[in-house]
Each structure stands twice: as structure tokens, then as C-alpha cells.
C-alpha positions in Angstrom: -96.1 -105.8 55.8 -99.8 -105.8 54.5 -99.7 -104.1 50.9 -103.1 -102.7 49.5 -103.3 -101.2 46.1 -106.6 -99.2 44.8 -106.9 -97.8 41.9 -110.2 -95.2 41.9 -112.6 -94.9 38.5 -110.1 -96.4 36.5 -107.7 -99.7 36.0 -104.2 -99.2 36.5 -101.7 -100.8 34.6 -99.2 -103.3 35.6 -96.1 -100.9 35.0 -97.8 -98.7 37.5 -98.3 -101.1 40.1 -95.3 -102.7 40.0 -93.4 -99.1 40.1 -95.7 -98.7 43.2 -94.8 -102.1 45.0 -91.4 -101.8 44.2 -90.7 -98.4 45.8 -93.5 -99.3 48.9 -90.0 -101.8 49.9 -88.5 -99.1 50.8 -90.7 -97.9 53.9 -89.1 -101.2 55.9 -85.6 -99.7 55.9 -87.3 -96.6 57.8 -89.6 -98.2 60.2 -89.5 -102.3 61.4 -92.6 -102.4 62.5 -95.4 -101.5 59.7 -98.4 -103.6 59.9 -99.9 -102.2 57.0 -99.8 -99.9 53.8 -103.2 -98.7 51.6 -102.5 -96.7 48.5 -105.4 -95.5 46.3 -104.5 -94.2 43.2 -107.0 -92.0 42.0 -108.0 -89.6 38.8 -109.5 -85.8 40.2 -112.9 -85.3 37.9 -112.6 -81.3 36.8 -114.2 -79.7 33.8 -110.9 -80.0 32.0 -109.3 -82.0 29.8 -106.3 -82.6 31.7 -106.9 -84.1 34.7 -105.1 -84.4 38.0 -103.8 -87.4 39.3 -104.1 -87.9 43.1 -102.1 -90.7 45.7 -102.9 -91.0 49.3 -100.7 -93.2 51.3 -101.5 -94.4 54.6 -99.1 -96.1 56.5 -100.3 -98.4 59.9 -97.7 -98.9 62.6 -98.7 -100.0 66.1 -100.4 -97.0 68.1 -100.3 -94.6 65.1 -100.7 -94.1 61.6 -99.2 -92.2 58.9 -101.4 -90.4 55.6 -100.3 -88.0 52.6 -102.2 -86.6 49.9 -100.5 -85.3 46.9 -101.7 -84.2 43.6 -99.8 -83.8 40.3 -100.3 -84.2 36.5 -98.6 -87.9 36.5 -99.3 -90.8 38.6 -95.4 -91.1 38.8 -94.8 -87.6 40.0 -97.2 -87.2 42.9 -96.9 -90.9 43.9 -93.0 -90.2 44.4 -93.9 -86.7 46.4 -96.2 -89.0 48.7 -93.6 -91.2 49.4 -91.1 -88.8 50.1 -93.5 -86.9 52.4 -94.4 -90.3 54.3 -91.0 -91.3 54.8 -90.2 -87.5 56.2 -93.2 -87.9 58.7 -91.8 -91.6 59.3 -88.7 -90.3 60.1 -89.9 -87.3 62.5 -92.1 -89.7 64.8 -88.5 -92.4 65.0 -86.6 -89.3 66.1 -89.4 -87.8 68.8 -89.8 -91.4 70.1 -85.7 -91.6 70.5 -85.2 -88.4 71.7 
């Protein structure tokens, strides 16, 4: 499996990307056959002070491909809402292929 990591307008630390690899292992246990995985990691530029923190996920796995978008106040938050959401849409597409 082909890991890609982006982080967008900013440098992510190493805690992040290692939380991010670490938890990417996962995906193997749902499908066998993932070619390859992009994240980007990215900050949302508003007006305010706070701002958003995005993750889109795309997962590659021969004749189709997997993406989630999710947006939260903590890289940690909407990175583990992307990854549940993948794995969910990882699962459906198993169980329409076996059934």
C-alpha cells in the first residue's frame, strides 16, 4: 500500500503524521487489495480567528476509488471522522461485491 501525506499551507508535525500513518494500517484489515492512499491535511482560510481544519482521504483499489471530506476544529477530530467514513464506504462496496 502506497502512503501519501500532504499537508496544505502549513507544516505538520511529526505527532500528526505519525497518528495519521499509524491509524492509515488499519484500512488493510478492511480491504486486501489497496494500491494506494493520498491524505492532504489542510487549514480552511475564513475571516476568523479560529480556523477549520479539513482531511480528505482518498483511497485507490483496482477499478474504483474511495474519497471523504470532513471538516472540524482539530486535525485529530475530523481526520478520525474521515477514516471512519472511508472504512464505512469500504465496507459497503465488500458487501455489494459479495452479495
Amino acid at each position: 500500500m502506497n502512503v501519501n501525506i500532504q499537508s496544505v499551507h502549513f507544516e505538520a508535525d511529526e505527532k500528526l503524521l505519525e497518528l495519521v500513518s499509524r491509524k492509515l494500517l488499519k484500512l488493510n484489515t478492511f480491504h486486501d487489495s489497496i494500491v494506494k492512499v493520498e491524505v492532504y491535511l489542510k487549514l480552511d482560510n475564513v475571516v476568523h480567528n479560529i480556523k477549520d481544519k479539513i482531511v480528505e482521504i482518498k483511497v485507490h483499489v483496482p477499478k474504483h476509488e474511495f474519497f471523504v471530506k470532513t471538516t472540524s476544529k482539530s486535525f485529530e477530530e475530523s481526520y478520525d471522522a474521515a477514516l471512519d467514513s472511508i472504512i464505512s464506504q469500504i465496507k459497503r462496496k465488500k458487501e455489494k461485491l459479495t452479495a
